[in-house]
C-alpha positions as CSV (number, residue, x, y, z in Angstrom):
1,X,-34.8,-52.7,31.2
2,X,-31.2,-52.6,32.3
3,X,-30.3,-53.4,28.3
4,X,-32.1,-50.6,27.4
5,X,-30.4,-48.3,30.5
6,X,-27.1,-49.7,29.3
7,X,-27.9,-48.7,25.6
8,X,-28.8,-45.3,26.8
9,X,-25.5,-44.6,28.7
10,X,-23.2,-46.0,25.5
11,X,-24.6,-43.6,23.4
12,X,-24.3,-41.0,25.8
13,X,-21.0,-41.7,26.4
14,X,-20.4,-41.8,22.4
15,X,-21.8,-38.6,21.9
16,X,-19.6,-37.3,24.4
17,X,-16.6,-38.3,22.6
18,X,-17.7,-37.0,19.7
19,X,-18.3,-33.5,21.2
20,X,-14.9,-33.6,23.1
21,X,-13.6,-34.6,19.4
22,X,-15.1,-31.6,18.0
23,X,-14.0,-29.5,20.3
24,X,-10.2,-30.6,19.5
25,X,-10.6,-30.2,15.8
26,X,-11.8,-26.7,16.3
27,X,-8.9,-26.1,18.5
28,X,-6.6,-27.3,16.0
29,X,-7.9,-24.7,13.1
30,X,-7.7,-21.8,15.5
31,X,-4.4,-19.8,14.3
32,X,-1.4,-19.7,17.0
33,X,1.1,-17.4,17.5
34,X,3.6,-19.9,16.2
35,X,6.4,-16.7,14.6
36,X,4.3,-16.6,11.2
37,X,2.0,-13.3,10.5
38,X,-1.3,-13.9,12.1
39,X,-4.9,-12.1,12.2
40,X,-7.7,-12.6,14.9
41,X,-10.8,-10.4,15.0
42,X,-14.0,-10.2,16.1
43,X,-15.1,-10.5,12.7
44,X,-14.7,-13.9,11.1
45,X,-15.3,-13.3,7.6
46,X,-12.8,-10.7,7.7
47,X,-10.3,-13.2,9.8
48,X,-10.9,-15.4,6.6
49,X,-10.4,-12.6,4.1
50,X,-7.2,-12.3,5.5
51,X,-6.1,-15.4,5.7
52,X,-6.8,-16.2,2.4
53,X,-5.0,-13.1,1.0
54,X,-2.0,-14.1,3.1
55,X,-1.6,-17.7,1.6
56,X,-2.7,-16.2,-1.8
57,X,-0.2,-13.4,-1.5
58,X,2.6,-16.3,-0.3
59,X,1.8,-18.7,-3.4
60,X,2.9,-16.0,-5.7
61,X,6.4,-15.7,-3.6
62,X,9.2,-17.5,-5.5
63,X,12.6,-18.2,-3.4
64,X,16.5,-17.7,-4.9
65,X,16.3,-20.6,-7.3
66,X,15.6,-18.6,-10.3
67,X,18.0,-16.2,-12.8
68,X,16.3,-13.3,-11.1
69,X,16.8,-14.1,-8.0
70,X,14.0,-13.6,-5.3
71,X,10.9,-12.2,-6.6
72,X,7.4,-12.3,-6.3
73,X,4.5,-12.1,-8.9
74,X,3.2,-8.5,-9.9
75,X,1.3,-8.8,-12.9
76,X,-1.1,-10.3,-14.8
77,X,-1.8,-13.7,-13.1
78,X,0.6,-16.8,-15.1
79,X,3.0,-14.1,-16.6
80,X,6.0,-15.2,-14.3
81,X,7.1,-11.6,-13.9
82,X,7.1,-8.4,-12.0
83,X,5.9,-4.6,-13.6
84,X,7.1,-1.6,-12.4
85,X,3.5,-0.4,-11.0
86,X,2.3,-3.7,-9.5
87,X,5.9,-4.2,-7.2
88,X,5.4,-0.5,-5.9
89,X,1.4,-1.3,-5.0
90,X,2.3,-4.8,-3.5
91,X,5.7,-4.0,-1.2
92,X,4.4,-3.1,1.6
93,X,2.2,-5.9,1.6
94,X,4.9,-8.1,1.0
95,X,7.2,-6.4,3.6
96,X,4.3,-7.2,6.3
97,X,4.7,-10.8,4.8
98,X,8.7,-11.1,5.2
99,X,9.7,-10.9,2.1
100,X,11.8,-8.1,2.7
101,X,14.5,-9.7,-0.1
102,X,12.6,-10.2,-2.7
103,X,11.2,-6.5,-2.6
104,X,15.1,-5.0,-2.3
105,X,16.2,-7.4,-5.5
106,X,13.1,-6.2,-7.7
107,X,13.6,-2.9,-6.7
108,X,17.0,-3.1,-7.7
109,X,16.6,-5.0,-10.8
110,X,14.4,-1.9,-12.0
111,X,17.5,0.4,-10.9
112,X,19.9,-1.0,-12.3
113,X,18.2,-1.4,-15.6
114,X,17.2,2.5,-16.2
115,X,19.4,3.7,-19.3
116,X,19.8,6.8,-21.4
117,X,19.3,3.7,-24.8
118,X,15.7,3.5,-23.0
119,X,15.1,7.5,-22.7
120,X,15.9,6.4,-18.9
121,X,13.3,4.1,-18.7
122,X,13.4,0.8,-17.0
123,X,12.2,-2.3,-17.9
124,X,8.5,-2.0,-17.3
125,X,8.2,-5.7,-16.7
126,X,10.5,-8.0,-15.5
127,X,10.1,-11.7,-15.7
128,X,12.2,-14.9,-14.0
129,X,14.6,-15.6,-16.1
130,X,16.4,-11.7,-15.4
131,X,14.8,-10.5,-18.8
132,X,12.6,-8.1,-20.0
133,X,8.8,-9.7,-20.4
134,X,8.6,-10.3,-23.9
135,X,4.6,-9.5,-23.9
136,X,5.7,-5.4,-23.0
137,X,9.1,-5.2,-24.7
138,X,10.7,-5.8,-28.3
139,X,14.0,-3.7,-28.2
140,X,15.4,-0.8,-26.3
141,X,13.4,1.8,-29.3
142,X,10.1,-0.1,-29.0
143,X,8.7,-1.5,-25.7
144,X,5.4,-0.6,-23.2
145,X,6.0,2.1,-20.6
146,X,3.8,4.3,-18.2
147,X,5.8,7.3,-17.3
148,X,3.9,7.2,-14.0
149,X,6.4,4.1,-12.9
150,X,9.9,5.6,-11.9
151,X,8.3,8.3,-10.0
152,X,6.3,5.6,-8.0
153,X,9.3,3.2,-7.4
154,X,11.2,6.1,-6.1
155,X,8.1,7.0,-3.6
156,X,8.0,3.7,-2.4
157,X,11.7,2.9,-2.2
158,X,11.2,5.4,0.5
159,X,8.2,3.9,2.0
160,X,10.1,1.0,2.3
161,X,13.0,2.6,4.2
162,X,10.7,4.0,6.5
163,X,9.1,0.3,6.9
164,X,12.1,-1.3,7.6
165,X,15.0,0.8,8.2
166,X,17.1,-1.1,5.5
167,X,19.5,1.9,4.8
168,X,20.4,0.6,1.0
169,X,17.2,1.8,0.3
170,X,19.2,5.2,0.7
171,X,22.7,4.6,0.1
172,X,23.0,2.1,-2.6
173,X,24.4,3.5,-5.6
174,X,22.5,1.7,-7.9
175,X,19.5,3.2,-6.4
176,X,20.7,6.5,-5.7
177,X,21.4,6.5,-9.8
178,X,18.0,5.9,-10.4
179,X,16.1,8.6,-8.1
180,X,18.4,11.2,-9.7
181,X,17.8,9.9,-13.5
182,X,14.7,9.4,-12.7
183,X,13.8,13.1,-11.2
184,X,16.3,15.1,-13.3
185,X,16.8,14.1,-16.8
186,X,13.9,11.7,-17.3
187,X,11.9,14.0,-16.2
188,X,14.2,16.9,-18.8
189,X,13.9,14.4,-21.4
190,X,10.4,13.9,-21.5
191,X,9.3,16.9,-20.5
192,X,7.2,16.2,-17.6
193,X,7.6,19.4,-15.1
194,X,5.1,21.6,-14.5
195,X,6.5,24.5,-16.8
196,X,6.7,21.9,-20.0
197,X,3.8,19.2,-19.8
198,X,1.0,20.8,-21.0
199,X,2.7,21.8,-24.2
200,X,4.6,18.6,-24.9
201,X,4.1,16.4,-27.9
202,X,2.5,13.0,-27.0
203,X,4.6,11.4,-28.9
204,X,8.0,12.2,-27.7
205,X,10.7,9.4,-28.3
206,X,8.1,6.8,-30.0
207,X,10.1,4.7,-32.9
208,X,11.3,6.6,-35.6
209,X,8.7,4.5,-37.8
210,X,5.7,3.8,-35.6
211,X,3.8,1.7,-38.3
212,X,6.7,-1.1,-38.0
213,X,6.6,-0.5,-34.1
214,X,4.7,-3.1,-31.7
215,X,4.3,-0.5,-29.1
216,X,4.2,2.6,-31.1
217,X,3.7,5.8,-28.4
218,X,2.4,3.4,-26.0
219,X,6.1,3.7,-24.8
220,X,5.4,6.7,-23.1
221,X,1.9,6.8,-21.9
222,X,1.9,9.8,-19.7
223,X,-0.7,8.3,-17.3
224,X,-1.8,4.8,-15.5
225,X,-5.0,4.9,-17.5
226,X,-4.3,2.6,-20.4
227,X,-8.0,2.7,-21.2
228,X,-10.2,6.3,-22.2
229,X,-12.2,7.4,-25.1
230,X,-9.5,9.0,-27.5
231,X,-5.7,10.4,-27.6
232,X,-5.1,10.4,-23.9
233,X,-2.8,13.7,-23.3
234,X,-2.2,13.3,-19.6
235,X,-3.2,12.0,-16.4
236,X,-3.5,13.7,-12.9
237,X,-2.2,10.6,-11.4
238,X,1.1,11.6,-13.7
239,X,1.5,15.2,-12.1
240,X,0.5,13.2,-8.2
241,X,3.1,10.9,-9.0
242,X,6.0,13.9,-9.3
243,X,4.6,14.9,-5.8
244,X,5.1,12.2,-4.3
245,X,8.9,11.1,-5.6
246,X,10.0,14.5,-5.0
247,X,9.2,14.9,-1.2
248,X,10.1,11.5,-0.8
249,X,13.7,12.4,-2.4
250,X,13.6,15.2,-0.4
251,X,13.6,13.2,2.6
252,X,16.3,10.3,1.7
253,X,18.4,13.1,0.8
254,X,17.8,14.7,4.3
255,X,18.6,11.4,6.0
256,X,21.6,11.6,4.0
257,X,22.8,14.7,5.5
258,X,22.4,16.5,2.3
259,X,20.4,19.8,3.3
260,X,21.3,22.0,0.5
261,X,19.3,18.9,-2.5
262,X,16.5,18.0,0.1
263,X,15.5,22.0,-0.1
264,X,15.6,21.7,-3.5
265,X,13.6,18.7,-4.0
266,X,10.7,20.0,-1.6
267,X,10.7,23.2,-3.3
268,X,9.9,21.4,-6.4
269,X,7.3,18.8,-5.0
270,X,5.8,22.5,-4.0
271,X,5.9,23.8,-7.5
272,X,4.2,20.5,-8.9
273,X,1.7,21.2,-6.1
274,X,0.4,23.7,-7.0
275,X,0.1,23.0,-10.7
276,X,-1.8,20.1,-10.0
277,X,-4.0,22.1,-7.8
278,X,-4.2,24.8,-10.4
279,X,-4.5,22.9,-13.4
280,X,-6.5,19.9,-12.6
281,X,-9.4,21.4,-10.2
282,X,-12.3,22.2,-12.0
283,X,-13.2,26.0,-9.8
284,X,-17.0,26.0,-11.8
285,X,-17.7,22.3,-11.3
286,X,-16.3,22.2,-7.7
287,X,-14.0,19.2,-8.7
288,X,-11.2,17.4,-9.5
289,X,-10.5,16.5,-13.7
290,X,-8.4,13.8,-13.9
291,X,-7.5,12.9,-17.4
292,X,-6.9,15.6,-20.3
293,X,-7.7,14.3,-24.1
294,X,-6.0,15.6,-27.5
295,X,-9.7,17.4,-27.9
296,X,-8.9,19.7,-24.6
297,X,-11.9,18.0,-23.1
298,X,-11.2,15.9,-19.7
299,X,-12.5,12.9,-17.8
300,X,-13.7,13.9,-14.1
301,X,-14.3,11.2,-11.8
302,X,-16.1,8.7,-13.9
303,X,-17.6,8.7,-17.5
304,X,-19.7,5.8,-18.9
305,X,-17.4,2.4,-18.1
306,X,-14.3,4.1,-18.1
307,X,-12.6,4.2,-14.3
308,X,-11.7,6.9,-12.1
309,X,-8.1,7.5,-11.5
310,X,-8.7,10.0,-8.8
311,X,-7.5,7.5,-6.1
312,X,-4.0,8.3,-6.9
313,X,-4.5,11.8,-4.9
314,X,-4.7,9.1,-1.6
315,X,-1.9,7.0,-3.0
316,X,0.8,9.7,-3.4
317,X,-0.9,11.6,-0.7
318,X,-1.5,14.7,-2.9
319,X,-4.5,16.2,-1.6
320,X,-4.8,18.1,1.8
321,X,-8.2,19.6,1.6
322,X,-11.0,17.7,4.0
323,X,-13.9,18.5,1.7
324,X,-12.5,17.7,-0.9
325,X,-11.0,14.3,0.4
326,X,-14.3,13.5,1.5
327,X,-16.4,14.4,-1.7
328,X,-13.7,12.1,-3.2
329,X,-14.3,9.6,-0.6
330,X,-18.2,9.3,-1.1
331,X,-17.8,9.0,-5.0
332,X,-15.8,6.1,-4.6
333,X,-18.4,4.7,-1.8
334,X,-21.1,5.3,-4.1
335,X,-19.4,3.6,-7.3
336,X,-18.2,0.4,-5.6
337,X,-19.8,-2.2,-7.7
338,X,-18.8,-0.6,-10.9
339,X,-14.9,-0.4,-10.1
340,X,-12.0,-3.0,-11.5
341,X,-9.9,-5.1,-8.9
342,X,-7.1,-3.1,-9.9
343,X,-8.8,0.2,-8.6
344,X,-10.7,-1.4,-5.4
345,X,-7.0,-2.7,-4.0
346,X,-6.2,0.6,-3.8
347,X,-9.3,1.8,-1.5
348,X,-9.8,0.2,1.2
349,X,-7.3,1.9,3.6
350,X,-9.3,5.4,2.2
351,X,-11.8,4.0,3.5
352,X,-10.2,3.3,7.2
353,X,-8.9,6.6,7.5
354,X,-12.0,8.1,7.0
355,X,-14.4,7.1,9.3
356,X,-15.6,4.6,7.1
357,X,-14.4,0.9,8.4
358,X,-17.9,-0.8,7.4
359,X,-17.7,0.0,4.1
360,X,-14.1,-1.0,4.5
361,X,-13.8,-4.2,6.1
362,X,-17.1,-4.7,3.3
363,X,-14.7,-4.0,0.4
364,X,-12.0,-6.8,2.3
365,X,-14.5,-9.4,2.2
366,X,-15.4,-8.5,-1.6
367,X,-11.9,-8.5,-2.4
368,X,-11.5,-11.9,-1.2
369,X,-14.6,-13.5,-2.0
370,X,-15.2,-16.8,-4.1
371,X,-17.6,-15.2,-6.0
372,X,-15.1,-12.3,-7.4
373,X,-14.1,-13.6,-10.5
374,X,-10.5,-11.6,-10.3
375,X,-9.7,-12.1,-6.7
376,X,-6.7,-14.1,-8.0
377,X,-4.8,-10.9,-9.2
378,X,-1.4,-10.9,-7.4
379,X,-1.7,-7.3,-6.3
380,X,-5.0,-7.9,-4.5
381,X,-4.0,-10.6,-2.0
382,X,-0.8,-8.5,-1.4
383,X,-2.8,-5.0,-0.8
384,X,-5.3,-6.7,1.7
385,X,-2.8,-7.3,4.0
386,X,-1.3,-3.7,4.3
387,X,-4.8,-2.6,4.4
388,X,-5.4,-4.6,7.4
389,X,-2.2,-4.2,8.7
390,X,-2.3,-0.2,8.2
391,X,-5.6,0.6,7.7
392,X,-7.6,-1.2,10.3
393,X,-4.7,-1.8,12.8
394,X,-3.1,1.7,12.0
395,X,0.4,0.4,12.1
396,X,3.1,2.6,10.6
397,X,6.5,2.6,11.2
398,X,9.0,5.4,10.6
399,X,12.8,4.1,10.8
400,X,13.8,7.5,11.1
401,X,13.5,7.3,14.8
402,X,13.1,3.9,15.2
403,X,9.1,3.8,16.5
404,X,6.2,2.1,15.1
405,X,2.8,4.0,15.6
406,X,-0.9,2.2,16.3
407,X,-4.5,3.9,16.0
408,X,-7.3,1.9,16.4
409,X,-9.5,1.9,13.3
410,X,-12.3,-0.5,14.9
411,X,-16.0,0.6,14.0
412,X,-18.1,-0.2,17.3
413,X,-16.7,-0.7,21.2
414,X,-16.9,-4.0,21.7
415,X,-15.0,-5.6,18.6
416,X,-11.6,-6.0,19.1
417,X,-8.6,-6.9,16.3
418,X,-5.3,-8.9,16.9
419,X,-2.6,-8.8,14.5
420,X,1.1,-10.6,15.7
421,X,4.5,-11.2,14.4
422,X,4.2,-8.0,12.3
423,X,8.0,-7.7,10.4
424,X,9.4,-3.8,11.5
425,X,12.1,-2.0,11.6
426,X,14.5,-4.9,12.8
427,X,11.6,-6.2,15.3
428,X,8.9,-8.3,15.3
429,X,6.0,-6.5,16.9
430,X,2.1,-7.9,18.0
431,X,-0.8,-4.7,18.6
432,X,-4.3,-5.8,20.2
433,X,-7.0,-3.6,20.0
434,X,-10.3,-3.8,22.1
435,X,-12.4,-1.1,20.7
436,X,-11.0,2.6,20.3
437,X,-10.3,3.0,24.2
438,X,-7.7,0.2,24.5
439,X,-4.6,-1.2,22.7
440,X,-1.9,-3.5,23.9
441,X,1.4,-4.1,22.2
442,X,3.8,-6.7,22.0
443,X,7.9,-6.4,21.0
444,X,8.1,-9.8,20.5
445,X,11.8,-9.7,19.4
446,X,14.4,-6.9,18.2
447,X,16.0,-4.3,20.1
448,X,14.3,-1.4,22.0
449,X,11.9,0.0,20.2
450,X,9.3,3.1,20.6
451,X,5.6,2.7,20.7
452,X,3.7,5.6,20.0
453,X,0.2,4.4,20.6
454,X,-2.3,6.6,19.7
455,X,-6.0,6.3,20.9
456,X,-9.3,7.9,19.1
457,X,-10.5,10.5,20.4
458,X,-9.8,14.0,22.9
459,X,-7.9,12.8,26.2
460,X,-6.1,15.2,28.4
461,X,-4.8,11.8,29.9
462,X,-3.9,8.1,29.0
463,X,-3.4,5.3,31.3
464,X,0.1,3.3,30.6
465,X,-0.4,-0.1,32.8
466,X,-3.0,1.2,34.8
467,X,-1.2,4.5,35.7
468,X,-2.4,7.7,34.5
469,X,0.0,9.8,32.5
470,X,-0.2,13.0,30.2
471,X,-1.1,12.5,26.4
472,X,-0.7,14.7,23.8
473,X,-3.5,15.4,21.5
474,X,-3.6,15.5,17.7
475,X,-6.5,17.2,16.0
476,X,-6.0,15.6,12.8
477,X,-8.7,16.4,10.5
478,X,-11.1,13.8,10.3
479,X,-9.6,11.7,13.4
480,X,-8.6,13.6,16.0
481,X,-6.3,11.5,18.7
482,X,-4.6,11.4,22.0
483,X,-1.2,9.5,22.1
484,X,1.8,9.1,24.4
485,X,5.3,7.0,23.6
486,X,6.9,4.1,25.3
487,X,9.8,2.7,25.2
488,X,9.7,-1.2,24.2
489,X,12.6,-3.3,25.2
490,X,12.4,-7.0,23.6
491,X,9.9,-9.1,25.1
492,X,7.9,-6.3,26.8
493,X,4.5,-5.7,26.8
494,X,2.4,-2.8,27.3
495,X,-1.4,-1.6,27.0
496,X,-2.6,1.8,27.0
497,X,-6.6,2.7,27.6
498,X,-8.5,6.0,27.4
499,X,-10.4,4.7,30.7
500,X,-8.7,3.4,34.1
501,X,-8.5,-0.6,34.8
502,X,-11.9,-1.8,36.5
């Protein structure tokens, strides 16, 4: 009897260790705030999602060692090089990730390598070793290029300012060559405004003898849609493009002090607006066309198995009108499963800032799952983070005057999302959100900083710290919001509710 007592309390006392043991290696796999980028949530497949995309997104990071200095993969997975499209879809991804230097040298590489022997092109793709990928480019008369690309490095050069107030992105010459090649005579030369595009020949500059050519006109392709059933005139993700480079000119050159150019940019970002919404909404079929064909018939949003380039009116931020942003929205809901990596890594932040985080955070997980057979692609890792980051979290800074903004994109009350050690402006900032009523925020280190923290919904006040204080409120469409701003000094911490402490 007391053998058998004794027996009892050993195995007791083993299964006790074992427990405690357990306990400690679950401890140990919980992330810590230990400097690097972290994600917490109350939803732990999309904690995983993220974490995967991170390491993912870091494996493809490559440090000074090789001729092209730092860079990071953006392109077809095991090409050891960087396109033009892929680097402006990934940076901000990789700028939430640190790696502010390798987005400034590829940025750069592409400015400096814009030249009136390439019809002011670039170098579509660059790979390690400082050269041209050999799999897009023969010679400077014959090599692959969508026109689309220096209009979207110029409108993300900006984003990229605004991210993290690095003023080369505005006053390096190099650069400053390239935005005004890029929107004055490439533009001229290939006859891309509004008053020239629809009569120009789709074969402008191709090789003098295009049977001998690798690339043939595939050196202009006046569109992102490499794909389509026939001569593919133009896109409308070409004309959203123009937009987009030209406002964002407009404000570089404003931040430059020059007034006189950054009217005239805006003015013509308004002229492109309204050819795109002239020429490519469809008044009988109530919708957007979105590519044009050598037979004057168009593509809409989807025909047969080719895809839908009508997210580029998100991307570029081309389109204003809430019914139509949300007819746009649903499409894309209701065609998930048939849609490409390369389209879905551009939708889930759509998704976010339209009321639609299920569907969102369900798109995340997809993304990132085993079972997607292309999750491996560079720019989806990258784009899951600034979805997260942006989307979900509703971070955004804006250099300008030095503040970061948050918005709870949470679906229900009682989840709540961490994201810390968030690379801005020249801080490092944490945001907490427990619902839609409550967010705290972090400056972990960096100078003063402003906080605009914005909360869901009407309130006539906020509470700062328990004390109530006067909001202002945005109606904003879709999301209408109440937000105040505070002053962050390094080290300081600060939470703002829609409801008074209990």
């Amino acid at each position: 009897m007391e053998i058998a007592i004794t027996s009892r309390y050993c195995l007791l006392f083993l299964f006790v260790i074992m427990l405690s043991s357990c306990k400690e290696s679950e401890k140990k796999t919980t992330p810590t705030n230990n400097g690097g980028l972290v994600f917490n949530s109350s939803n732990k497949e999309l904690d995983k999602a993220f974490s995967w995309a991170k390491n993912k997104a870091l494996s493809y990071a490559h440090d000074n060692t090789d001729p092209v200095g730092y860079w990071y993969e953006a392109a077809l997975p095991d090409r050891e090089a960087f396109c033009m499209r892929d680097v402006s879809h990934q940076a901000i991804g990789a700028e939430i990730l640190s790696l502010g230097k390798h987005n400034y040298n590829m940025f750069l590489k592409f400015a400096q390598n814009i030249s009136k022997e390439k019809d002011y092109c670039s170098y579509w793709e660059i790979n390690r070793y400082n050269k041209p990928a050999p799999v897009d480019y023969e010679n400077d008369q014959d090599f692959w290029y969508n026109l689309p690309a220096n209009f979207d490095v110029t409108y993300n050069a900006y984003r990229l300012y605004k991210w993290t107030g690095n003023e080369e992105y505005l006053n390096n010459p190099d650069l400053i060559n390239f935005y005004d090649l890029s929107l004055n005579e490439y533009i001229d030369h290939w006859e891309l405004g509004a008053d020239k595009i629809l009569d120009r020949n789709r074969s402008l500059h191709s090789p003098e003898s295009p049977e001998k050519s690798r690339f043939g006109n595939k050196r202009g392709i006046p569109t992102y849609n490499e794909g389509g059933r026939g001569e593919t005139l133009l896109g409308i993700d070409m004309s959203a493009s123009i937009i987009a480079a030209y406002k964002a000119y407009s404000e570089m050159l404003k931040l430059r002090k020059d007034l006189p150019n950054s009217v005239k940019y805006a003015e013509k970002a308004h002229q492109e607006q309204e050819f795109l919404d002239q020429f490519w909404w469809d008044t009988e079929r109530q919708e957007y066309r979105s590519i044009l064909y050598g037979d004057g018939k168009f593509d809409y949003f989807m025909v047969g198995d080719n895809q839908a380039f009508l997210h580029y009116l998100f991307y570029y931020d081309a389109i204003q009108d809430d019914s139509k942003i949300m007819d746009l929205v649903e499409k894309y809901e209701n065609n998930f499963g048939k849609l490409i990596v390369e389209l879905k890594s551009y939708l889930p932040i759509i998704f976010y800032e339209n009321n639609k985080t299920a569907m969102a955070n369900k798109m995340i997980i997809n993304l990132c799952s085993p079972l997607n057979p292309r999750r491996a692609y560079p720019e989806n890792s990258y784009t899951v983070i600034e979805h997260i980051t942006r989307g979900l979290m509703g971070i955004e800074p804006d250099a300008a005057i030095n503040a970061f903004m948050s918005l709870s994109r949470l679906d229900k009350e009682n989840e709540w999302a961490e994201i810390m050690n968030v690379p801005l402006l020249s801080n490092k900032i944490s945001v907490k959100h427990y619902g839609k009523t409550k967010t705290m925020a972090h400056n972990e280190n960096g100078g003063t900083v402003k906080w605009i923290a914005k909360i869901p919904g009407v309130h006539e006040f906020l509470f700062v710290n328990g004390e109530k204080t006067t909001s202002t409120i945005e109606n904003n469409g879709q999301q209408p919001y109440s937000y105040l701003s505070i002053d962050l000094k390094e080290d300081e911490k600060a939470t703002v509710s829609s409801t008074p402490p209990s």
